[in-house]
C-alpha positions in Angstrom: -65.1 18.3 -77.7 -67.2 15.2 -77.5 -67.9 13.8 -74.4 -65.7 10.7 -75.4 -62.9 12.9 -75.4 -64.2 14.4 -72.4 -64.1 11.9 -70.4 -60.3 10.4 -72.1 -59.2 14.0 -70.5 -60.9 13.4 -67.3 -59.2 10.3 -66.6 -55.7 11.0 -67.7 -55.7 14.2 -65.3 -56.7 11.8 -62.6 -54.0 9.0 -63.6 -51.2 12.2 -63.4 -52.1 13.2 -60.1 -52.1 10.2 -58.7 -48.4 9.6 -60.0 -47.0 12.9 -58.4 -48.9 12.5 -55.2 -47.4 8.7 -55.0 -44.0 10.4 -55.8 -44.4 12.6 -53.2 -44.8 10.4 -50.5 -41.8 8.5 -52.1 -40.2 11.7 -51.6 -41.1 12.6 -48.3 -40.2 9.0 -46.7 -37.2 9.2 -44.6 -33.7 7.7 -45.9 -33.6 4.2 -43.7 -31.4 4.5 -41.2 -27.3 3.3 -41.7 -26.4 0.6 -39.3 -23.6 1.8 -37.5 -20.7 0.7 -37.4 -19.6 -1.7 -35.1 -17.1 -0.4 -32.1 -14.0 -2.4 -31.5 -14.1 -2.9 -27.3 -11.4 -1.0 -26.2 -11.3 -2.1 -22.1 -8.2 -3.4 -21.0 -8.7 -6.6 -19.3 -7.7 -6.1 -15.3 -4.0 -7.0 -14.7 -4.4 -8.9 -11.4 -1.0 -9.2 -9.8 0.8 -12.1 -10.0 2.9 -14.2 -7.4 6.8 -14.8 -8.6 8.2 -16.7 -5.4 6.8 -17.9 -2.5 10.1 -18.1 -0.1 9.2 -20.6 3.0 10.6 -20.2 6.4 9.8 -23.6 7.9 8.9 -23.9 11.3 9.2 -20.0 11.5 7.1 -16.7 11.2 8.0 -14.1 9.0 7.6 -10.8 11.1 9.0 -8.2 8.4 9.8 -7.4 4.9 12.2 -4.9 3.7 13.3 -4.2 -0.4 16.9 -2.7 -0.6 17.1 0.8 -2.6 18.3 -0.6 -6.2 15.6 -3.0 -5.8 17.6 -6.2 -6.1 17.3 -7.8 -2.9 13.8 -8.3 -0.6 14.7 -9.2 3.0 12.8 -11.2 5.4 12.8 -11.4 9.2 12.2 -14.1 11.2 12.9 -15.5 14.6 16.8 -14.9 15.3 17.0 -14.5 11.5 17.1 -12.2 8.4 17.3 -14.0 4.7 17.7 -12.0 1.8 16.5 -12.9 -1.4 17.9 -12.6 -4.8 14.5 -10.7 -6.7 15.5 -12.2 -9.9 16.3 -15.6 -9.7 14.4 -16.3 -5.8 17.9 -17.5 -4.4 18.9 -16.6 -0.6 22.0 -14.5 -0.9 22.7 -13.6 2.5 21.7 -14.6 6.2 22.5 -12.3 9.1 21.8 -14.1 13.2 20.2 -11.9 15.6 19.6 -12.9 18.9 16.1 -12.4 19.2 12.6 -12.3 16.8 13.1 -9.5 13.9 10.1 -7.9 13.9 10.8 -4.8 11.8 13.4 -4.4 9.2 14.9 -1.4 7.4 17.4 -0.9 4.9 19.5 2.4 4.8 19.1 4.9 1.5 22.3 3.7 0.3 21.6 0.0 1.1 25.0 -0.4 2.8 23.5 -0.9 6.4 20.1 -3.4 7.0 18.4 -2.1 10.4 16.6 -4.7 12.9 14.4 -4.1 15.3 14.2 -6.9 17.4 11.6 -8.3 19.9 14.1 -8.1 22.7 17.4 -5.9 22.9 16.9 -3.1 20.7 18.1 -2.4 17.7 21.0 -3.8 15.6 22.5 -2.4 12.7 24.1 -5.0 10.1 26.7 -3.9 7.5 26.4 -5.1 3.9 26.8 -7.6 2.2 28.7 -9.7 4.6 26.5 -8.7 7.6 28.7 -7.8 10.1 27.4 -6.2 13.2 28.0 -1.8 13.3 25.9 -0.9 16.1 23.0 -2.0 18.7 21.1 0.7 20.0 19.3 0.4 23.2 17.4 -2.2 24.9 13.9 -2.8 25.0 10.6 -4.9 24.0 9.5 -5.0 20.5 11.5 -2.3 18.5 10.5 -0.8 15.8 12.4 1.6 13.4 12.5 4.0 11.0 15.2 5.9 8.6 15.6 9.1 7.5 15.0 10.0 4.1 19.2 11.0 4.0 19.9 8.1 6.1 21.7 9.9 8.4 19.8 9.1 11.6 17.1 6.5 12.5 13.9 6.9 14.7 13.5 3.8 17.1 10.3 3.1 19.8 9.3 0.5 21.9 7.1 -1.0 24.8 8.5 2.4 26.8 6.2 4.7 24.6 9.0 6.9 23.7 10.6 7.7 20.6 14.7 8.4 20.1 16.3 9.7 17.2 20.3 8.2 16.6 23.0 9.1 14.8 24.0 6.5 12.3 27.5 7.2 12.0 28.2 6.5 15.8 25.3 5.6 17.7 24.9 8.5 19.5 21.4 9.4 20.6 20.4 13.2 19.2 16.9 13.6 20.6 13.9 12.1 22.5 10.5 12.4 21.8 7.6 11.9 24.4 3.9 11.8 23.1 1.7 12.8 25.5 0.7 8.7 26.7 3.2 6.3 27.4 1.2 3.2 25.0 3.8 0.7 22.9 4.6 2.1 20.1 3.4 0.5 17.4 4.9 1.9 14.0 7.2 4.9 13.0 7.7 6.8 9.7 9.6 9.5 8.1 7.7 12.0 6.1 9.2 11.9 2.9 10.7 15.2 3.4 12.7 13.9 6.6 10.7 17.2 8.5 8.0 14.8 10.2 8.0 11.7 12.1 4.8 9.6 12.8 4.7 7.4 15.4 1.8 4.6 15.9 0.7 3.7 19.2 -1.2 0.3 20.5 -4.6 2.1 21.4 -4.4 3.4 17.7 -3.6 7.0 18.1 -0.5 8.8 15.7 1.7 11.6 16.8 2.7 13.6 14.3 6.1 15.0 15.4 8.8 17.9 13.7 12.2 16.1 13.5 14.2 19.7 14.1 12.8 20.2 17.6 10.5 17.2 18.8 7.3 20.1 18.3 3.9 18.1 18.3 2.2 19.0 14.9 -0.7 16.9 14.9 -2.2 14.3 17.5 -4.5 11.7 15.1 -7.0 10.2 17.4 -10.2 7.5 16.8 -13.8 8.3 17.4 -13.7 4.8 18.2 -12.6 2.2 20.7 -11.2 -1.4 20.2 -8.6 0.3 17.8 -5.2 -0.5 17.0 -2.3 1.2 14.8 -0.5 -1.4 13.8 1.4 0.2 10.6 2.1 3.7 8.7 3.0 4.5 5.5 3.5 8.9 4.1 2.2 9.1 0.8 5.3 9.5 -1.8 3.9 13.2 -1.7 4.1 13.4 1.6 0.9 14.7 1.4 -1.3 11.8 3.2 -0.9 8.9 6.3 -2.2 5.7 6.3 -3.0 4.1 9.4 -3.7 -0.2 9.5 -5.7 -1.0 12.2 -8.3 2.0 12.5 -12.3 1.6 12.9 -14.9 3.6 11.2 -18.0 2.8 13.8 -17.5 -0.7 14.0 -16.3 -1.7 10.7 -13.0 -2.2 10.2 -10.7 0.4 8.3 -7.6 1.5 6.7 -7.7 5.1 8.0 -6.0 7.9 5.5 -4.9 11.3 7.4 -4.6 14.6 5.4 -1.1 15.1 7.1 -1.2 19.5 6.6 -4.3 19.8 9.2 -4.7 16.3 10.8 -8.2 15.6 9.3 -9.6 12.4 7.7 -8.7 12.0 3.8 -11.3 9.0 3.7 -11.4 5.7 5.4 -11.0 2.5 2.7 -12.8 -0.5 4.3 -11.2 -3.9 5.1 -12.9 -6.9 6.2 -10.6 -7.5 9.4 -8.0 -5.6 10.9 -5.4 -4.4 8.7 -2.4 -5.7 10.1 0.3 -3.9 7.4 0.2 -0.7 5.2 2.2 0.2 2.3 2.0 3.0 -0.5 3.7 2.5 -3.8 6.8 4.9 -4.4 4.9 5.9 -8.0 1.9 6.7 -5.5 -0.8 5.1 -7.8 -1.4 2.2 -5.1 -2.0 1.3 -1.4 -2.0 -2.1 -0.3 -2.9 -3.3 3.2 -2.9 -6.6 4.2 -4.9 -8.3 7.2 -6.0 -12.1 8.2 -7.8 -13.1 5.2 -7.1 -10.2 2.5 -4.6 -8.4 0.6 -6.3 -5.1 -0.7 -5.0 -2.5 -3.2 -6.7 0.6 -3.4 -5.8 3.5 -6.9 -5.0 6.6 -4.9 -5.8 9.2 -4.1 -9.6 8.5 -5.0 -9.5 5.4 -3.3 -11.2 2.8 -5.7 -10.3 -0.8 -4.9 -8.1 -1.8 -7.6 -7.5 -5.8 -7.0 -8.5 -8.0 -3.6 -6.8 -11.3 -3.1 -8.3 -13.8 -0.8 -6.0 -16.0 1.2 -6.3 -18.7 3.6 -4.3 -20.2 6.3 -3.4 -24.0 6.0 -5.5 -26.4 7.6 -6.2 -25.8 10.6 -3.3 -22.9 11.3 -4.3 -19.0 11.3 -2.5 -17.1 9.5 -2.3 -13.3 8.2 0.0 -10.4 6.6 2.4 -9.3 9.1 3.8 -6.7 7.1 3.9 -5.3 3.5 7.0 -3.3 1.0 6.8 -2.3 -2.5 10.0 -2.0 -4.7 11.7 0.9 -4.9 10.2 0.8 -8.8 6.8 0.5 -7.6 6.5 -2.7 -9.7 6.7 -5.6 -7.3 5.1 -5.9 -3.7 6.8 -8.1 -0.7 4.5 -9.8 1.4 5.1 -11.8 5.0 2.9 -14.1 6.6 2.5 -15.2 9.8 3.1 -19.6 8.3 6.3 -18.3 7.7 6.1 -17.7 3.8 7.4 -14.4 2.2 5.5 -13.7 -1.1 6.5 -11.8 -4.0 4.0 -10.2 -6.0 4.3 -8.7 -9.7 1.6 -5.5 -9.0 2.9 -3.9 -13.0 4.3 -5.2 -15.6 
């Protein structure tokens, strides 16, 4: 071979190599990455709740609310007074006179009878819908009241510090329950069970009593002072107690009791005192209300679900005097002290 040739051989074998080691790396490079494909945002804007009517009490405080069992009507009470409002179209259907301030209001499981308890001379019972008088029950300072779950008797407390049981039917008093201090009583509810009774008092300590014999189950006391318990409300469960008014420390607190050994579920903060307490009957929400807030918490973890800021008007103070969800957990009743009872739309 001459060296011309040679050296043609030489150089092809060089020119090959070269084209396989370049298709080698073009080989060994990495695919480049696919973009990926874009994610549609799936989070549900936050439903905050929405206010329906705002029904005015002029020159008056609204002291209670109260939703009747089918839903259809929301009471308020007032000074000498109790309106109740159509829930559908916002009109006043009925108007029962008392003859002092309702500060609590009830309605019976069957929503025949509306239940007052009044800042002076006990308790009166109003049949419905024309609102004739049944029964009063008692005497007293700044009644409250609670039914029954079967509506057969109602729980009723006072200034005294005592707590009676009555008879619906006739009035007749079936039992008397005397927690261990005499303190105003504050707040009473039915466990939903109708087996336990909870009864508030002003220094903030519950009493957890058994309907069948007036046994003690539970005393639910504060670490702290400067307390108050100024509303309850079971879990539908019946599983938990909320307490308005409570302290953690200093800070102000909606306390929740684990009802089967008296012990502290968890305490949800408020920025004032929590002056009313309700749980939906669905049991997804509690809402408390105080002078500047409106707070609903998801239960039972206890992650704020909505706040709502309010204000009084000019110069006047105002703050939730009490709180009631509808019976289908959708809507939520709220009194103030300028004499307005709101009605919020919580779910659609």
């Amino acid at each position: 071979m001459s060296s011309r040739s040679g050296t043609f051989v030489l150089t092809l074998l060089i020119v090959l190599a070269l084209v396989v080691g370049a298709c080698g790396a073009l080989n060994d490079t990495p695919e480049p990455t696919q973009p990926s494909p874009e994610v549609e945002d799936e989070t549900v804007p936050e439903r905050a709740p929405e206010q329906l009517f705002g029904f005015e009490y002029v020159d008056e405080k609204v002291h209670s609310v109260a939703f009747s069992p089918d839903g259809e009507l929301v009471a308020g009470g007032s000074y000498m007074e109790a309106r109740l409002w159509g829930v559908d179209d916002g009109e006043q259907m009925t108007s029962i006179e008392y003859r002092h301030g309702v500060e609590e209001l009830a309605f019976s499981p069957d929503g025949s009878i509306l239940a007052a308890g009044l800042g002076v001379y006990g308790v009166a019972l109003h049949q419905l819908p024309e609102g004739s008088e049944l029964l009063q029950l008692h005497g007293g300072y700044d009644n409250r009241i609670a039914y029954s779950p079967d509506g057969e008797t109602i729980a009723t407390g006072n200034r005294n510090g005592v707590v009676w049981i009555w008879r619906v039917e006739d009035g007749e008093q079936l039992a008397e329950f005397e927690p261990p201090n005499d303190e105003w009583i504050r707040a009473l509810a039915f466990s939903p069970d109708g087996e336990g009774l909870a009864a508030a008092q002003w220094d903030g300590t519950v009493y957890l009593f058994r309907v069948s014999d007036g046994h003690l189950l539970h005393t639910l006391e504060s670490e702290t002072d400067y307390c108050k318990a100024e509303g309850l409300a079971f879990s539908p469960d019946g599983e938990l107690l909320a307490v308005a008014g409570a302290r953690h420390e200093w800070d102000h607190v909606v306390r929740v009791w684990r009802v089967s050994d008296g012990t502290v579920h968890q305490d949800l903060a408020m920025s004032q005192d929590a002056k009313a307490v309700a749980f939906s009957p669905d049991g997804r929400l509690l809402a408390a209300g105080s002078s500047d807030e409106l707070t609903f918490w998801e239960m039972p973890d206890g992650s704020v679900w909505h706040r709502l800021d309010h204000v009084g008007q000019g110069e006047e103070s105002d703050w939730i005097t009490d709180l009631a969800f509808s019976p289908d957990s959708s809507l939520l009743a709220a009194g103030r002290w300028i004499g307005i009872l709101e009605l919020w739309q919580v779910t659609p």
